[in-house]
C-alpha positions as CSV (number, residue, x, y, z in Angstrom):
1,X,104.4,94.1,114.6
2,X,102.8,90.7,115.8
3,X,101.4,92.0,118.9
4,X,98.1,91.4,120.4
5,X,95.5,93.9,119.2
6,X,95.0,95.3,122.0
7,X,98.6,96.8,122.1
8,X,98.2,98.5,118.5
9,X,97.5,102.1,120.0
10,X,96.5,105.2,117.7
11,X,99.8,106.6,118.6
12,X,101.5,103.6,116.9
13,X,99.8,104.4,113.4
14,X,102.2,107.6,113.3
15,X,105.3,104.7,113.2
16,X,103.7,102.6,110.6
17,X,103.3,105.9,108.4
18,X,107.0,106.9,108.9
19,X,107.5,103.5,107.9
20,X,105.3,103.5,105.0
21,X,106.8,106.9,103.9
22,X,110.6,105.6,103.7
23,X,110.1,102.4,102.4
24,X,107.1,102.6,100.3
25,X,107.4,99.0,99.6
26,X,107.4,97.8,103.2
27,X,105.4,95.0,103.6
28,X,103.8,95.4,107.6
29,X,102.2,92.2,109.5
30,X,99.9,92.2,111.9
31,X,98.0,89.7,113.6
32,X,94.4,89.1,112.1
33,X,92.6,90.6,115.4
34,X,93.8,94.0,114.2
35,X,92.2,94.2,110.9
36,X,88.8,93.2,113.2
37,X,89.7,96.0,115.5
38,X,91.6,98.7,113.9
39,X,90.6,98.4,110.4
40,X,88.6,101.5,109.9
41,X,91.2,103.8,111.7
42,X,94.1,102.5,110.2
43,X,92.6,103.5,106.8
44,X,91.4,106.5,108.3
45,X,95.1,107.6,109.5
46,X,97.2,105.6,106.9
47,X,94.8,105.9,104.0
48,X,92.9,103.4,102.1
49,X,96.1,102.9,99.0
50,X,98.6,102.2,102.0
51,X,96.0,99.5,104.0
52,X,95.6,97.9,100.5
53,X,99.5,98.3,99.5
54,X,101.4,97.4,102.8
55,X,99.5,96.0,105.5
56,X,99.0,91.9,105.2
57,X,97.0,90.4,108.1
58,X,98.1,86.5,109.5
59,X,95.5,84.4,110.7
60,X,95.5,83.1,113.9
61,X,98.5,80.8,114.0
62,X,100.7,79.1,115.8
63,X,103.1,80.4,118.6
64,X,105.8,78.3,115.9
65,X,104.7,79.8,112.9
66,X,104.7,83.5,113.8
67,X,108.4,82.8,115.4
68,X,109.3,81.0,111.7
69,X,107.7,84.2,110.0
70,X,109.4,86.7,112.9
71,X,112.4,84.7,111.6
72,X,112.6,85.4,107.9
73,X,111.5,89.1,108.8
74,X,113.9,92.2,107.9
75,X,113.0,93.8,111.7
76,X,110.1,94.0,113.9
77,X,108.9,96.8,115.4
78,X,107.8,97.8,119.1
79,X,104.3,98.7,119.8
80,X,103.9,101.2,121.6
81,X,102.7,102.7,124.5
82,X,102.1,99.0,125.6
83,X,105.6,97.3,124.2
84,X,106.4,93.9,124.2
85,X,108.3,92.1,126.3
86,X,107.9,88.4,125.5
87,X,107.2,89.1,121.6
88,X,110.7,91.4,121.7
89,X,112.8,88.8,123.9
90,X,111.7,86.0,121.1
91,X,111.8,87.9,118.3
92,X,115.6,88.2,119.2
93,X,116.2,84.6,119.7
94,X,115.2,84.0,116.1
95,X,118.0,86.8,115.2
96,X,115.5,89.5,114.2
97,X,116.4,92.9,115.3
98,X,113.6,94.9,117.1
99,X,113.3,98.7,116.7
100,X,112.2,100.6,119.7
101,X,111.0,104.0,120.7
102,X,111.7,103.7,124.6
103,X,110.4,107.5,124.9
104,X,106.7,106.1,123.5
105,X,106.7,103.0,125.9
106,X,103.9,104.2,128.9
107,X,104.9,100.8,131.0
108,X,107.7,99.1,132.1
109,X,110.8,99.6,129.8
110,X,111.5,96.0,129.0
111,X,112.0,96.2,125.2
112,X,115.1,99.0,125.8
113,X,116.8,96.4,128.6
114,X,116.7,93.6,126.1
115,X,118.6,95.5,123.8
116,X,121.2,96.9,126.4
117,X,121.6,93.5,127.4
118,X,122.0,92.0,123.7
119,X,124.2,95.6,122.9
120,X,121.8,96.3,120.2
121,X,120.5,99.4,121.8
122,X,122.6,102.0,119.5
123,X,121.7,100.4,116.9
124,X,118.0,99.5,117.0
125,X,116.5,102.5,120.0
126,X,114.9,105.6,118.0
127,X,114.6,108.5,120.0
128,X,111.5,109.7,118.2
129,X,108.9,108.4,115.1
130,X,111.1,109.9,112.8
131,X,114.1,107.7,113.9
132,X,111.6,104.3,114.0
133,X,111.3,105.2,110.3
134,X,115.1,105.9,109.9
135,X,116.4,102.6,111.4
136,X,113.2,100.3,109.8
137,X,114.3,101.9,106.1
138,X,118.5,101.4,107.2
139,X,117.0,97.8,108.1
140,X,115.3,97.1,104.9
141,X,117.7,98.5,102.3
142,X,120.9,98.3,104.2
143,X,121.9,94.5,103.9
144,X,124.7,94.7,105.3
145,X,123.7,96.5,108.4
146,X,120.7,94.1,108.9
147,X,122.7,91.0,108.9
148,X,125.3,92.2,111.3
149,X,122.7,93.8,113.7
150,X,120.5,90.0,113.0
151,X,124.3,88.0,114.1
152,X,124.4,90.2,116.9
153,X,121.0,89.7,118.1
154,X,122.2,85.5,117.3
155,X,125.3,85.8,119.4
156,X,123.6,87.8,122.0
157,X,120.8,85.1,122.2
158,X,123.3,82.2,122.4
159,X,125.6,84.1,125.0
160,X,124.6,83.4,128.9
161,X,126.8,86.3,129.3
162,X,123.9,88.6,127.7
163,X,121.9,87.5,130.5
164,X,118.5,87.5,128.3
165,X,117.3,84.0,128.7
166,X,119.0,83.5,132.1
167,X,118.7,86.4,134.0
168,X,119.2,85.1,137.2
169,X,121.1,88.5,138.5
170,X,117.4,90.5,137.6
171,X,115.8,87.5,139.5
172,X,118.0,88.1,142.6
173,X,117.3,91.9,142.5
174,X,113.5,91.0,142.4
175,X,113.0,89.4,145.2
176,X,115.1,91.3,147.4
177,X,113.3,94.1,146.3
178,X,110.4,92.4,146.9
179,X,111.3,91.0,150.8
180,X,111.8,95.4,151.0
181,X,108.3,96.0,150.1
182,X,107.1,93.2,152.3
183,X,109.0,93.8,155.3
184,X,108.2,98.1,155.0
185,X,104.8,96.8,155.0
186,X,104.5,94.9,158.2
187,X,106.0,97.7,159.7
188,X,103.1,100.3,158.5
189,X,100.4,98.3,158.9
190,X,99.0,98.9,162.7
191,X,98.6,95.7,164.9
C-alpha cells in the first residue's frame, strides 16, 4: 500500500482489517505521510494492538528504494476509491502481484486494465473486501500460487505483446478520441 496519503481513504481501512483478520501476521507498509495523517483513525478503526502489530511506516525514500521493497513484497494492495495507476503499473514490473477491488475504484479503472492486459485479472481482481482479504491471505500463505501469479506479472512485464509499457494501441485510441471531442466542439461553439 505505498500510495500517497492522500489516497488512503476511510473506506480502505475496511481492506486492511480483512487483511489483518486472515493473516494476523501480515506485515502492512505505508508511506510515512500516513501515520502523520491517518494515525488516529487507523487506530480508531483497526484498533490500537493491530497499528502496533501490523502496520510499519517507511520514511520518505527513494522512488528506487520503495520499487526494491515493492520487489521483495508478497503483494501489494490497491487503494481505493483513488487507485493507482503508476504505483500498480510498477509494482508489476518488479513481478509483484497487485490485488484490486475495481468495484471500490471511484476514478478511472486503470489498475483492472493492467491486469487484463498482464492476464492477472482472475487471479488478483476481488469483487468485494471480503475477496481483497481472500486473495492477500492465498498470496501470503500460498507459495506456490504467489510465485506463479509474480512470473506471470514478470513475463507479462517483459512481453510487448502485454502492451503495459508500450501501449501505443491506447495512445492511438486517445487521440482520436480526443480530435472527436475537439472537432464536436468547434461545431457547438457559436461563431
Amino acid at each position: 500500500c505505498l500510495q500517497n496519503s492522500k489516497k488512503l481513504h476511510p473506506d480502505f481501512d475496511a481492506a486492511l482489517r480483512e487483511i489483518v483478520r486472515r493473516v494476523p501476521s501480515a506485515t502492512i507498509l505505508l508511506l510515512e505521510g500516513a501515520k502523520r495523517a491517518h494515525l488516529e483513525r487507523f487506530t480508531a478503526t483497526l484498533g490500537a494492538d493491530v497499528v502496533a502489530r501490523n502496520l510499519r511506516f517507511l520514511e520518505r525514500t527513494s522512488r528506487e528504494r520503495i520499487l526494491a521493497i515493492q520487489a521483495v513484497a508478497d503483494a501489494a494492495i490497491d487503494a481505493y476509491p483513488w487507485g493507482g495507476g503508476l504505483t500498480v503499473l510498477e509494482t508489476l514490473a518488479v513481478c509483484t502481484p497487485v490485488v484490486v477491488l475495481p468495484a471500490k475504484t471511484t476514478v478511472l479503472q486503470l489498475a483492472l486494465g493492467h491486469l487484463r492486459a498482464a492476464g492477472l485479472d482472475e487471479d488478483l481482481v476481488a469483487r468485494s473486501v471480503e475477496d481483497v482479504g481472500r486473495i492477500a491471505h492465498r498470496l501470503a500463505t500460498d507459495p506456490v500460487f504467489r510465485v506463479a501469479v509474480r512470473e506471470r506479472a514478470c513475463a507479462a512485464a517483459a512481453d510487448p505483446r502485454a502492451e503495459l509499457f508500450d501501449a501505443a494501441p491506447a495512445v492511438d485510441e486517445w487521440t482520436a478520441f480526443l480530435r472527436r471531442a475537439a472537432s464536436l466542439a468547434r461545431r457547438a461553439s457559436p461563431s
